[in-house]
N, C-alpha and C positions, 0 to 999 in steps of 0.2 A: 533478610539478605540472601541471593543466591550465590552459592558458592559454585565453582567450579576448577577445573580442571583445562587449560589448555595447553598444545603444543603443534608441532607442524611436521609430517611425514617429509622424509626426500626430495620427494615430488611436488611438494607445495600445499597439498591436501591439509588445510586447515582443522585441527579438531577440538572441540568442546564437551569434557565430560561432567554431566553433573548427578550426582547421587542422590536418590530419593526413594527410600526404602519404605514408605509407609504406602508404594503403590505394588502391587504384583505387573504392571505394566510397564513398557519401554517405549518412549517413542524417541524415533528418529526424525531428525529435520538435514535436509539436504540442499542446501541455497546452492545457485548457480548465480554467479555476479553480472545478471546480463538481464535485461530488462525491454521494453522498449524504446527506451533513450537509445539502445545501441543499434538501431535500425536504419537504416537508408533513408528518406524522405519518400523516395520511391517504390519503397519496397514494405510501406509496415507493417503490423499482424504478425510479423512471421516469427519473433518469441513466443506469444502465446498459441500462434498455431504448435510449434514443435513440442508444447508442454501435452497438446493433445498425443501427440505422434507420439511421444514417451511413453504413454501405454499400449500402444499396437505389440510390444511384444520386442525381444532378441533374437538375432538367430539364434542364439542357445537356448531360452526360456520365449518360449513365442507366444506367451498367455501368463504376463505380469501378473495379475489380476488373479487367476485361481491359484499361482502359486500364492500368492500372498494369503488370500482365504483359506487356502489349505492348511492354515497355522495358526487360523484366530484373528489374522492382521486386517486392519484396516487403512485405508492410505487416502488421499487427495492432493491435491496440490495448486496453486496457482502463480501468476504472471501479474506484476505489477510496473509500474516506468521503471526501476531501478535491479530488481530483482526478479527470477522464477525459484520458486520455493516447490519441494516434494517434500510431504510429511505421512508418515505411518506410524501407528502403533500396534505390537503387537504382546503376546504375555513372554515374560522378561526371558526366560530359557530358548526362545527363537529367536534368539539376537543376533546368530548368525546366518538365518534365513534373511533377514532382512537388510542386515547387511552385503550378502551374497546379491540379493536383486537391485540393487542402487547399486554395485561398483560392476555389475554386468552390463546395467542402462548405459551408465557411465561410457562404456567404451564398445558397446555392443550391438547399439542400436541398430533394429533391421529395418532399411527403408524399404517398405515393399510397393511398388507402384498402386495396386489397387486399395490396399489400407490409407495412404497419404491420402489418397483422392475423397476416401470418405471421408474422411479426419477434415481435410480441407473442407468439405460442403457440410460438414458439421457445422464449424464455423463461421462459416457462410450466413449459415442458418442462422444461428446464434446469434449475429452481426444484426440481423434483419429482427428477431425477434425482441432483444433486448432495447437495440437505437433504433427502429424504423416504425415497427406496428405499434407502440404501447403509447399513452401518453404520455409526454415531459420527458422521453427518453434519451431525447433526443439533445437534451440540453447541452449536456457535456462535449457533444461534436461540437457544438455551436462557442461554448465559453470559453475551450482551451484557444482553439485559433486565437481567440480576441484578447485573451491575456500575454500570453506566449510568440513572439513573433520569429524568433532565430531558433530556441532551445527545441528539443526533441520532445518535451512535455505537452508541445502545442498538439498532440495526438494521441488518442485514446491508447491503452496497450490492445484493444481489440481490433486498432485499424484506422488510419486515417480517412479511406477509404474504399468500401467493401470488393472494386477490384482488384485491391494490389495482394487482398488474398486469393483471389480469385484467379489470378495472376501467377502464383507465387507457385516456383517450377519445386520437383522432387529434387534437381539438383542444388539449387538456393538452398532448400532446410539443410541437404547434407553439408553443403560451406560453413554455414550455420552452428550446427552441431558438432564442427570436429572444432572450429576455431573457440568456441565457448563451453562447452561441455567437455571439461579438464578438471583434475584435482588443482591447480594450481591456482582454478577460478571460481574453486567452491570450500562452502564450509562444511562441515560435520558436526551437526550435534547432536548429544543422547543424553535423555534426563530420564530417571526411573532408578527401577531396583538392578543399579549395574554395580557386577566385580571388577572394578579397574584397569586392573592386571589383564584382568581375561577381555575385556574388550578392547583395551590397548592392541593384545595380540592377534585378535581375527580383523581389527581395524589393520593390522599390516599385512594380514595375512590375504585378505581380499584388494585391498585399496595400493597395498605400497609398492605392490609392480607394475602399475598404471604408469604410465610414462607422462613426463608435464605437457603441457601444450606449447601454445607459441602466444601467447597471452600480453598484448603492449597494454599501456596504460589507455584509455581512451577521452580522448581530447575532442570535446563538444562546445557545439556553439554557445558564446554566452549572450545570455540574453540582458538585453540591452536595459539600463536603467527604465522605468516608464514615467514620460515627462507631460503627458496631458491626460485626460480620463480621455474614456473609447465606451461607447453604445451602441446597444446593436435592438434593433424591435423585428419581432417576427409574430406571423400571426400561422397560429395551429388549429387541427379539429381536437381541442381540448375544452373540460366541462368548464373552467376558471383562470384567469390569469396569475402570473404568476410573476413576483421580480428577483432577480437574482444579481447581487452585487457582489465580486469577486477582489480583492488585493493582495499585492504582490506580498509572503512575507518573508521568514526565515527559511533555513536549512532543517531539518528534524535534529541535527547535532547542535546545533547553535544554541546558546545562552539564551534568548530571546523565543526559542521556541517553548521556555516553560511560561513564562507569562502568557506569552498566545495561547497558549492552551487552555490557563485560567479564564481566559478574557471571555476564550469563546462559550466557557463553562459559565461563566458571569451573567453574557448575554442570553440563553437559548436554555438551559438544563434547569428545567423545572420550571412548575407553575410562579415561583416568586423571583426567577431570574428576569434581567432588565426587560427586554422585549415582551418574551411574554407575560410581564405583570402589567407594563405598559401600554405596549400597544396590541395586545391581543385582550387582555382583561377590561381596563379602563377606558381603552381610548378606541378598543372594539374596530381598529384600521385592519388589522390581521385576524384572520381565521385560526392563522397558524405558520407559526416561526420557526427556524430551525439554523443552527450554523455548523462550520463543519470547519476543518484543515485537511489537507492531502497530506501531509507529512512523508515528504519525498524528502530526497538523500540532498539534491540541488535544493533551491528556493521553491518554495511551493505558496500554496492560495490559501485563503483564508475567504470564506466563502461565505452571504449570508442568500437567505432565500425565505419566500413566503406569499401565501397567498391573500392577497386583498379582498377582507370583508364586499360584500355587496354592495355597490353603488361607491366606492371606491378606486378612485383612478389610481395607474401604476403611478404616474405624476406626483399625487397625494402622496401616497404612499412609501414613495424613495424619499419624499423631502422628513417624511418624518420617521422614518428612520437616522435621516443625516440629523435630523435634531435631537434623537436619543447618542449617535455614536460622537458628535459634540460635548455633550452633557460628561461623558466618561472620561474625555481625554481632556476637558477643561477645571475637571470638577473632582474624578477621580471618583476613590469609592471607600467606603467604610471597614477599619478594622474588621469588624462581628462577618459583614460580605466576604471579606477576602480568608478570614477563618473559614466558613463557611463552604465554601469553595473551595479552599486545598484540603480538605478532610472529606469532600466528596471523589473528590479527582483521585486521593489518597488512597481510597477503601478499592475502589473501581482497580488502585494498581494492587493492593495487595489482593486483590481474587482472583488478580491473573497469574498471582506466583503461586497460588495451590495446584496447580492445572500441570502436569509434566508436561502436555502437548506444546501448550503454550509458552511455561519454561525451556522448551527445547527452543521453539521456533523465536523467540525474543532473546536467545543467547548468538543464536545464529544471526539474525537481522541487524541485533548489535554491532556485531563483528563484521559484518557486508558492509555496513553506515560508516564505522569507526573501528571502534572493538568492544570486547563484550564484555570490559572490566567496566565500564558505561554503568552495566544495568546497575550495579550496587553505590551508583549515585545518584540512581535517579530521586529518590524520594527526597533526597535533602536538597537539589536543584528545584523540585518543588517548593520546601519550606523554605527559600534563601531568598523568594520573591516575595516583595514587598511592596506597598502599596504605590511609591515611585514606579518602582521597575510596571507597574501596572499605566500607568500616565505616561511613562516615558513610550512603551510599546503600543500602545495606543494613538500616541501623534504619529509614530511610524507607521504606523496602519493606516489610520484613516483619514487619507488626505485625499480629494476629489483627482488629483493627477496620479493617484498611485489606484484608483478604482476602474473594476471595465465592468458597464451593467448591462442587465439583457432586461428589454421589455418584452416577455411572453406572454401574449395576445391570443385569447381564445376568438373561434369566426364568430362573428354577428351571424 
């Protein structure tokens, strides 16, 4: 179990301390409640571009980056639909270096005309590189539109499309950045060899005369029940086709998101899980299986994907999947399976509690979703599902009016 510490500065600045003295390191995680959900339709990209712009530097500190290394520290950070996360570590005695650079980013940021523009054709780059040149990268442009038709999820956090970055003026980030980049709209956490006391007090000593922001609750489109299936077929210069069925499912806080999790662990994780004993071993339809969830803060997808053995049509291929994901919600599954499965799911969490990095960043995420007393229940929300809660979240899945599938088509 992780323990921690929290409470809330003046200003709103949420913080999370947690103690762990068997590392000489500290890391810091620094959530910002703003993601691409809180983008314009017209304007997306521009979370993730400003997570770029965040290391161009302060006017005070114009070169994040070697002050950080100048102390041992290492940092990175990323953007996701709901959240922009900044995380460092550095050794535990420079906990006020580090804290000094995150509440100067905080309120400091220097937009400088010619840095934005590269940061921007960074991204740009990156837009091209990651969704446009590679194969199958392209997927994800293609599957949210078709799942998502009102909500903000319908768009990657890199961009809806690659000119609204392209687009996207130095005065937009500044709007950007003062309306969202506030303690009021962020967490604080630190897990490592911390003195309490003493980071209590450079936590107020740097952070607690930051003024709040103007921070409303933000009110998004809901996206609409989905009441027929939707397909979409496209043909790529790729070596193999490919099919990918997506449904709608829970919340990442929801009840129902532990079961999905087993479910999808059921189907796809390991050579003796459903699919692949099925129809990748046996029945030799697939080369190779794989499932996935998004685990977003709103309702997120529950994803399968795979590519069809040789001389296998996509057609074959989805029908017999739908006769494997049948089989589970009609038939269910066996004690020894469902053992089986939360003691893999189980190990996988407790290795992520050794990790300060990652204790830091799952106290904080916690707390951006819900809050962070969450994390010291997660494993028993795992053990309290049962082989019902398995059948029962499985007809909520897998209904042909709750799926949106893409047939991906390599050229002849």
């Amino acid at each position: 179990m992780i323990s921690f510490e929290k409470y809330t500065l003046s200003n709103g600045l949420t913080v999370i301390l947690h103690t762990d003295n068997t590392s000489p390191l500290l890391a810091l995680n620094l959530i910002y409640k703003v993601g691409s959900r809180n983008e314009h339709p017209e304007r997306t990209g521009l979370a993730h571009l400003l997570e770029h712009v965040m290391f161009e530097g302060t006017n005070k500190i114009p070169h994040y980056n070697e002050a950080l290394q100048g102390v041992g520290g290492e940092n990175n950070a990323y953007t996701n639909t709901d959240i922009t996360n900044y995380y460092l570590s550095v050794p535990s005695k420079y906990l006020e270096t580090a804290l000094m650079l995150e509440a100067d980013r905080m309120t400091n940021l220097a937009f400088i005309p010619e840095k934005f523009n590269i940061q921007r054709d960074v991204v740009i780059e990156e837009f091209k590189q990651r969704y446009l040149t590679h194969p199958f990268n392209d997927i994800s442009l293609l599957l949210k539109p078709l799942c998502y038709k009102k909500h903000p999820y319908r768009w990657n956090t890199i961009g809806m499309d690659i000119r609204h970055i392209a687009e996207t003026s130095l005065d937009e980030a500044k709007v950007f950045y003062t309306t969202y980049y506030c303690p009021d709209n962020a967490i604080l956490s630190l897990a490592g060899n911390l003195d309490i006391e003493q980071s209590k007090a450079l936590i107020e000593k740097y952070f607690g005369n930051i003024p709040k922001g103007n921070i409303r609750p933000s009110v998004l489109p809901k996206e609409p029940l989905q009441k027929e299936s939707r397909w979409l077929e496209v043909e790529r210069d790729v070596p193999c086709d490919m099919l990918i069925i997506a449904f709608h499912g829970s919340k990442r806080s929801e009840k129902d998101y532990y079961p999905t999790q087993l479910i999808s662990h059921l189907l796809s994780n390991g050579d003796s899980s459903i699919l692949q004993e099925n129809l990748t071993q046996k029945k030799k339809i697939f080369t190779h299986m794989e499932t996935s969830l998004t685990e977003t803060f709103d309702r997120g997808l529950f994803i399968i994907n795979g590519i069809p053995a040789n001389g296998i049509s996509l057609q074959t291929a989805e029908e017999a999947v739908w006769t494997e994901l049948e089989q589970l919600k009609n038939k269910g599954i066996k004690s020894k399976q469902l053992e089986k499965i939360k003691n893999k799911t189980l190990t996988l969490w407790y290795f992520s509690e050794i990790n300060i990095q990652t204790k830091a960043r799952l106290l904080g995420v916690f707390e951006a979703m819900d809050k962070a007393e969450r994390i010291q229940k997660e494993e028993q929300l795992y053990q309290n599902v049962d082989k019902d809660n398995i059948k029962e979240v499985s007809r909520k899945l897998f209904r042909k009016t709750n799926s949106s599938t893409i047939y991906y088509k390599a050229k002849n």
